[in-house]
Steps between C-alpha positions, in 0.01 A plus 500: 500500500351414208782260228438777203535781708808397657657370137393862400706668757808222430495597089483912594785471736740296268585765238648705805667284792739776628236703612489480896194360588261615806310261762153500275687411193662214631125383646348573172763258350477219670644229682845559266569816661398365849780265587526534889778360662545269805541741763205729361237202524646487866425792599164477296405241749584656801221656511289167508709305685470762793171511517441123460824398698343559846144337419662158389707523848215604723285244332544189752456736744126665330384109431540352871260512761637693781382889470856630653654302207307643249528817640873420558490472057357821498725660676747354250345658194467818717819541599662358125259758345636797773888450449488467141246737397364267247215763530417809695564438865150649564281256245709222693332574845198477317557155420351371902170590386537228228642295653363464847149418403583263216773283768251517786707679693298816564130599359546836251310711830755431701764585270337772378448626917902431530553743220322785585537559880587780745845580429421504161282822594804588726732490173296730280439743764876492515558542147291763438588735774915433366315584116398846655823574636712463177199670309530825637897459553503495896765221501737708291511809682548278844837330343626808417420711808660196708800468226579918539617389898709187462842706390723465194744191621413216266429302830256732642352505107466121511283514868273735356423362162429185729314643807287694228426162307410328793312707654264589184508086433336463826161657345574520143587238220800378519551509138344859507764671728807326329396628170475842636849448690690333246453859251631678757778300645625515159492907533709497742765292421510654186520881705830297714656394221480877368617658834775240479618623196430830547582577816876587420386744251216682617310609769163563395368166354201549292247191527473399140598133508780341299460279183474128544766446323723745664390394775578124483900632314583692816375208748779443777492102642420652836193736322368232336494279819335776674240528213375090497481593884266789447312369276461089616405685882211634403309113348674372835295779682180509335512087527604547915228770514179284427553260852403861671150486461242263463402655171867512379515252269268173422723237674369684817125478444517125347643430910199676613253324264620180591516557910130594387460194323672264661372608881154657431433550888800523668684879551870434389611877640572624155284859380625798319658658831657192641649437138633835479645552871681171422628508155540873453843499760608161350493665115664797657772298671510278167536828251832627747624103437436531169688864497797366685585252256444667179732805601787214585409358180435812278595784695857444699757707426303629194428841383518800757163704552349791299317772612325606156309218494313617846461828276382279185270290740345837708447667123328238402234516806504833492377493112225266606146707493376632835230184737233479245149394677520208362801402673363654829160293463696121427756598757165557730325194357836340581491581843130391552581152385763494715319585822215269391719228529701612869191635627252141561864355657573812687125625587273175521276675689413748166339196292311343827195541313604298191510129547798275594747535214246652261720812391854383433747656249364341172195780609734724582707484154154487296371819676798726396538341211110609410591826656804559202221489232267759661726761593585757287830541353514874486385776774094538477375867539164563613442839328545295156234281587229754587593699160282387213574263226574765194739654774666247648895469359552113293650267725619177543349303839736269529544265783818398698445159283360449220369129361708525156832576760349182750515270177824592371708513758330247751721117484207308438706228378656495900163491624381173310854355606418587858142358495665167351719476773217539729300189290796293499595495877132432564507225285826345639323574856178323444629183285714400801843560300655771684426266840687191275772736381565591884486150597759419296739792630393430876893388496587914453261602795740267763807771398481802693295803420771670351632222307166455335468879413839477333366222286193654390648814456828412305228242246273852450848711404541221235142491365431881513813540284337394238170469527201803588523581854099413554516153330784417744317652820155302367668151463688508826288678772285189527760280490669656758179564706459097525860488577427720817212318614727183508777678664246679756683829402277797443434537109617845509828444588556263165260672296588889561872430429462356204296719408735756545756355323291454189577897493847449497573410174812698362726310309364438154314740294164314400436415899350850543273776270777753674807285428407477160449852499828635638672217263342688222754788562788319364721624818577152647480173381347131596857451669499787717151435551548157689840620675267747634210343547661208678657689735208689603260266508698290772524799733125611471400088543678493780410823637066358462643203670599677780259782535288231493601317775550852684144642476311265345309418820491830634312630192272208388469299850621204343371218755475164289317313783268722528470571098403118428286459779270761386558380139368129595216590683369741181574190327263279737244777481503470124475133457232506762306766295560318169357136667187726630 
């Protein structure tokens, strides 16, 4: 500021001092009115010293020679830059296509190849088929026709909200389907809370919902533990829900990127049917854990049942608009995708004229997902297209998706963090630091199998708590992939727990988009949360543990022998190929 301008605003504000002033005043001023204090200039510098922190600490590591310990200091900045969220988590996976070419680590093609690969195709295809289905509303009248059977006990009300969430997590967002739950959980707490009070008094309820703060006066202990039950089960669910499917949630396709990346020739046993006839039992038997201890912590000896909400819940789906054809034509586009991915496992035979591995689901995904923006939204009628144009009624062609719809609601933010991860584990492949980091943790692989998956898994439960699901999946796969080579274990039976387990992150608020979300209620707090949470994500560990050992074999035909064998002779094959 210019010295007369700011004396000019000093002499106009003199002859009136007990007039409040507002932000631009005190700029316009000057440095009189701008005494900060100590703490202020703190937290003024945060900001800087978070985003310069990790480059100072990383920097040994960037200057020396090796290429895993350069890689080893991006990681650093990486990973400093993805817990503190110093800046957007997806502008920070960005940063390997800096930062790879400049250290020597990777050319920008590569990088650029790591980024965009098949299960990035397999992700959008995903996405935009779960887009459709909350578009035209097919999700919502599923939870409610499912909700209408489960009974009015509190208990039985808990299993559904969660079998609902899960189930509709398995395909669609997780975030997506607890935002839709959360709105109605609340209804019907609200609607047992009424019949509560009620009940003694009359015997017609009428299904106009109490005031909030009527509500919250009349609250019993034992009604409000059963409402943080109703409500936490439902982020619990929808976080449970994603492990059913590949497509679930990202964690899921990062371990398929990197089995992709990490052994290019070699079949590791995991598709889309394999994935789902093994993880869709385990996040069954998981959800009834799950159940079983939030009704002894919520739910014991807590209210009794009531049968107007069954008549609340059936009104409800009764009010709902007859099957549009837009429902019926995702539901059928639905149930295409899903056959295109059973069928080449199934029915080999079908795609003998296509080449070896040429049509996989990434095709499959892309194909629907094409199909969504062709079809027509509403029912076409041939005897309006042969009428002539002056005749024919105004109408609007819309499509079961629309582009505007695609870039609203699509996460492209999740898709630029799930491309990083796949740039970052092939950088930590190819500079030789996820083989040092294994080296150095060869002392793990002489415990026994089970020992080991307790280690890995209880060190994900810590990071996942509070840090993104997909940066914790993308840093450790590799590092765990080295870890079995050492070990001679089959990868999959380090990386596919863990991966799990990234899922299974219940016990603070900011570990998941649907924690977050159902903390948003104001029904529970972060203490109930991690009571909660802790308890339940011991049992469901412990229960992937298991299964794991259980069926793990049976399912994937995990022989390690076998694995590496055919993993070091693509290996030979590829050396000899580069020397030619």
């Amino acid at each position: 500021m210019h010295p007369e301008s700011s004396k000019k605003s000093l002499k106009s504000l003199e002859f009136d001092l007990t007039v409040p002033l507002d932000e631009e005043e005190v700029e316009e001023a000057g440095p009189v009115f701008n005494k900060v204090s100590p703490v202020q200039h703190l937290k003024q510098l945060k900001h800087i010293v978070l985003l310069g922190g990790p480059w100072l600490l990383a920097m040994p590591l960037l200057r020396s020679y090796g290429h895993e310990t350069r890689c080893a200091g991006c990681l650093i900045i990486m990973a400093a830059y993805w817990i503190t969220e110093v800046i957007p988590l997806p502008v920070t996976a960005l940063l390997p296509m800096i930062l790879f070419p400049i250290l020597g680590i990777l050319p920008s093609t590569a990088v650029a190849k790591a980024f965009i690969n098949e299960v990035t195709f397999l992700f959008i295809g995903g996405l935009v088929v779960a887009i459709a289905v909350e578009k035209c509303g097919l999700h919502e009248r599923i939870a409610f026709a499912v909700l209408s059977l489960v009974g009015s006990s509190p208990k039985w009300i808990m299993l559904g909200f969660m079998v609902v969430t899960a189930i509709l997590s398995a395909f669609v967002s997780n975030a997506a389907t607890t935002a839709m739950m959360i709105p109605v959980s609340q209804a019907v707490i609200t609607q047992l809370f009424k019949c509560y009070r009620l009940r003694d008094k009359v015997m017609g309820v009428n299904h106009e919902l109490l005031n909030e703060a009527d509500e919250k006066k009349q609250m019993l202990p034992s009604e409000k533990r059963m409402a943080k039950g109703l409500v936490m089960c439902i982020c619990f669910a929808a976080n449970i829900g994603g492990i059913g499917t590949i497509t679930g949630t990202t964690p899921n396709m990062v371990l398929i990127g990197q089995l992709g990346t990490l052994y290019p020739a070699v079949d590791t046993g995991i598709n889309y049917i394999t994935w789902m006839i093994f993880c869709f039992p385990l996040m069954m038997i998981c959800l009834l854990i799950s159940w079983v201890v939030l009704y002894f912590l919520f739910l014991h000896n807590g209210p009794p049942a009531a049968d107007e909400v069954t008549e609340y819940v059936k009104s409800r789906y009764a009010a709902l608009p007859g099957i549009s054809f837009a429902e019926s034509s995702v539901a059928a586009c639905f149930t295409l995708l899903l056959t295109l991915w059973i069928l080449p496992q199934v029915a080999p035979s079908l795609f003998s004229g296509l080449e070896h591995e040429s049509f996989t689901d990434a095709t499959s995904a892309v194909i629907v997902a094409i199909l969504l923006f062709m079809l027509p939204a509403n029912m076409p009628s041939i005897s309006e297209f042969f009428k002539k144009e002056a005749k024919k009624p105004k109408k609007n062609y819309a499509r079961l998706l629309d582009w505007p719809t695609m870039e609203r609601e699509f996460p492209w933010g999740v898709l630029l963090l799930l491309c990083g991860g796949f740039a970052l584990a092939a950088g930590v492949k190819e500079s030789g630091l996820s083989e040092y980091l294994g080296r150095k943790m060869a002392h793990i692989a002489e415990m026994p199998l089970t020992a080991v998956q307790a280690i890995c898994m209880c060190m994900t439960i810590i990071v996942t708590n509070i840090c993104s699901n997909t940066v914790t999946v993308s840093i450790f796969l590799p590092v765990l992939a080295t870890l079995a080579e050492e070990a001679q274990l089959h990868p999959i039976e380090l990386m596919l727990p863990m991966t799990l387990t990234c899922s299974f992150a219940f016990m603070l608020p900011v570990a998941t988009a649907p924690n977050a979300i159902a903390f948003d209620s104001g029904m529970f707090t972060v203490y109930d949360m991690i009571v909660a949470g802790f308890f339940v994500t011991i049992t469901t560990c412990t229960t992937v543990a298991a299964y794991m050992s259980c069926f793990g074999d049976l399912v994937f035909g995990l022989h390690p022998e076998d694995f590496w064998n055919a993993t070091n002779i693509d290996n030979i094959g590829t050396l000899q190929a580069s020397v030619n």
